[in-house]
C-alpha angles and dihedrals in degrees: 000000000000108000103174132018133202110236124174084341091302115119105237123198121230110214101179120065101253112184101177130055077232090057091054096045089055094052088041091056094043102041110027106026097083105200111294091022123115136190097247095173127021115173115178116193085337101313127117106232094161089117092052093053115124090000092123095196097059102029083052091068099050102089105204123203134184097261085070131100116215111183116201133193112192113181133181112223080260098064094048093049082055093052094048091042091053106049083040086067099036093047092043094046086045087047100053091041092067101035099080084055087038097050091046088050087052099051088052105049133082128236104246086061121094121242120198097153081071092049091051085055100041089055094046090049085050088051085049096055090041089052090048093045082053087046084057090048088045099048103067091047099049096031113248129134105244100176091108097060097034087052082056083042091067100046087047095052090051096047088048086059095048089049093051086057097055090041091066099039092058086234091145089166085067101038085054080055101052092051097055113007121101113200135183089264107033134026110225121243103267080055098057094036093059089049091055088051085046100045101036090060084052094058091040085064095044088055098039080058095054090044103053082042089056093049084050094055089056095053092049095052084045087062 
């Protein structure tokens, strides 16, 4: 029988013999998820079991007993529109930070010559649109105003394309352009970029407002 569990890094005693990993899913969900809460992580002896949570036939099968060590994460939709706001800010400020070296190393190149150094930056750019997609599906739920950056979501989509073309087209002197080069009709990257840093700091004070209002509210209704 389980008798602690590991949740947000705080040791958690189990006071009722569970015997199945569905059995502690379902006191889990029951005792610890308060509502809007949901298990993001749950490692058990180093496995990532996260996909079988909740799933009763599966779960059923795997037998738990106290020598084992079950990590939880439980996070509100708050915490999760912190998180992506967050690693929005940090990727697209390690990301600027390379573009001016990597522009000058493009125009110079030839193309025949491979450029993983783009690529890097072509799949960080994709991470960055997916955590902002996840920011849209977060915002209505939590209660912050995300126009500004899905506005941005739609001029970096369009500048990851163009560099995926060029990419594959070897054309490195465009590619240097489209990092760096702001015309009447597109921002470069570094532009854009630098907008998404900007504005996603923006929207992590707008929700650290509702949320300390929230926590006054609570104090209010407990006098």
């Amino acid at each position: 029988m389980l008798k602690r569990i590991v949740v947000n890094q705080k040791i958690i005693p189990v006071p009722v013999p569970l015997k199945t990993l569905a059995e502690v899913c379902s006191w889990v969900d029951d005792t610890l998820v308060a509502v809007g809460q949901t298990v993001t992580s749950a490692v058990l002896d180093g496995k990532d079991v996260l996909d079988y949570w909740g799933l009763d036939k599966v779960c059923s099968s795997i037998s738990v007993h106290d020598e084992m060590r079950l990590e939880l994460r439980i996070e509100s939709p708050e915490d999760l529109a912190f998180q992506t706001l967050d690693t929005i800010h940090a990727l697209a400020g390690t990301v600027t930070r390379g573009l001016k070296a990597l522009a000058v190393h493009l125009w110079q190149s030839r193309q025949s010559e491979i450029q993983p150094e783009l690529s890097t930056v072509i799949e960080d750019v994709s991470l960055i649109c997916a955590l902002m997609e996840r920011l849209q599906d977060l915002a209505a739920i939590v209660g912050i105003d995300v126009q500004a950056l899905s506005q941005i979501l739609d001029a970096v989509r369009d500048i990851n394309s163009r560099l995926e073309v060029v990419m594959a087209n070897g054309d490195w002197r465009e590619a240097a352009q489209i990092l760096l080069r702001d015309t009447a009709t597109n921002a470069g990257l570094e532009t854009i970029l630098k907008r998404i840093a900007q504005q996603s700091e923006v929207t992590h004070e707008a929700l650290l407002k509702i949320k300390n209002d929230k926590g006054a509210g609570l104090g209010n209704t407990s006098k």
